[in-house]
C-alpha positions as CSV (number, residue, x, y, z in Angstrom):
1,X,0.0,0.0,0.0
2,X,1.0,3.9,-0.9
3,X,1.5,6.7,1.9
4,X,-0.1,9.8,2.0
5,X,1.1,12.8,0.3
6,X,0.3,15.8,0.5
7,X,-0.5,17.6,-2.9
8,X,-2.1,21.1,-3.9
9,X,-4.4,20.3,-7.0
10,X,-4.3,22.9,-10.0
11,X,-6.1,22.7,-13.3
12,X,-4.0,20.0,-14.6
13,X,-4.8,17.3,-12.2
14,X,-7.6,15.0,-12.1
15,X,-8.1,14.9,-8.6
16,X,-7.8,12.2,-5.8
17,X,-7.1,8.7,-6.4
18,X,-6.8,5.1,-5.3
19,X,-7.6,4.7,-1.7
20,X,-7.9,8.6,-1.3
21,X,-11.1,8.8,-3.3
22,X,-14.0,7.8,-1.3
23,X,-15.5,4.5,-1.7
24,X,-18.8,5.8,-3.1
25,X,-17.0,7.0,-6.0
26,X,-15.9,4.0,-7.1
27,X,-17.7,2.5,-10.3
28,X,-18.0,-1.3,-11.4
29,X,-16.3,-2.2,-14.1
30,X,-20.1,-2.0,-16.3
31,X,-20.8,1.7,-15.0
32,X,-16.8,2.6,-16.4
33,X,-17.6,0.9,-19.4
34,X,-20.9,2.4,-20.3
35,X,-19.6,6.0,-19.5
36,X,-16.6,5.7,-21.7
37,X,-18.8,4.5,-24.4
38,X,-21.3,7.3,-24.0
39,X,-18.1,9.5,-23.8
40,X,-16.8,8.0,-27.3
41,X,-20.2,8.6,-29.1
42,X,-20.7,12.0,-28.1
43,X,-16.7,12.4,-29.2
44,X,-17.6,10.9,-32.5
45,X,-20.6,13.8,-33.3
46,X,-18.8,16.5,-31.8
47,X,-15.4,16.5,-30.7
48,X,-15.8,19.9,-28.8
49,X,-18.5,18.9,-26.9
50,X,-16.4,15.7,-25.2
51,X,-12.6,17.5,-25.4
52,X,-9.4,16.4,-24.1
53,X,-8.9,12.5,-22.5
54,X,-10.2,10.5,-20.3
55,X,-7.8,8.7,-17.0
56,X,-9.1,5.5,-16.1
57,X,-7.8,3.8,-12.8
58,X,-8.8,0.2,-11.9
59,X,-8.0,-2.3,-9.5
60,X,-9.3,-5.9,-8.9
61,X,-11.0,-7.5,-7.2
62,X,-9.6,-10.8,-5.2
């Protein structure tokens, strides 16, 4: 497991992660995939309307 860091977040920066994001932020594995679909078609009519790139973290489950 990580340690804690300390971090000031600008513009850049998605935001927290891993075991620093809440747990009711998490999304299964269906919810990420159905969002990054809807995110693709909306890319494919307009690409200004769904700019920039998307970070996906994951981890498994044992």
């Amino acid at each position: 497991m990580g340690k804690y860091f300390e971090t000031r977040f600008t513009n850049v920066m998605s935001g927290l992660f891993g075991e620093e994001l809440p747990q009711d932020r998490w999304w299964s594995a269906g919810k990420t995939n159905d969002v990054l679909d809807k995110f693709k078609q909306l890319r494919a009519i307009d690409r200004e309307m769904a700019p920039g790139w998307v970070d996906l973290h994951a981890m498994r489950e044992d």
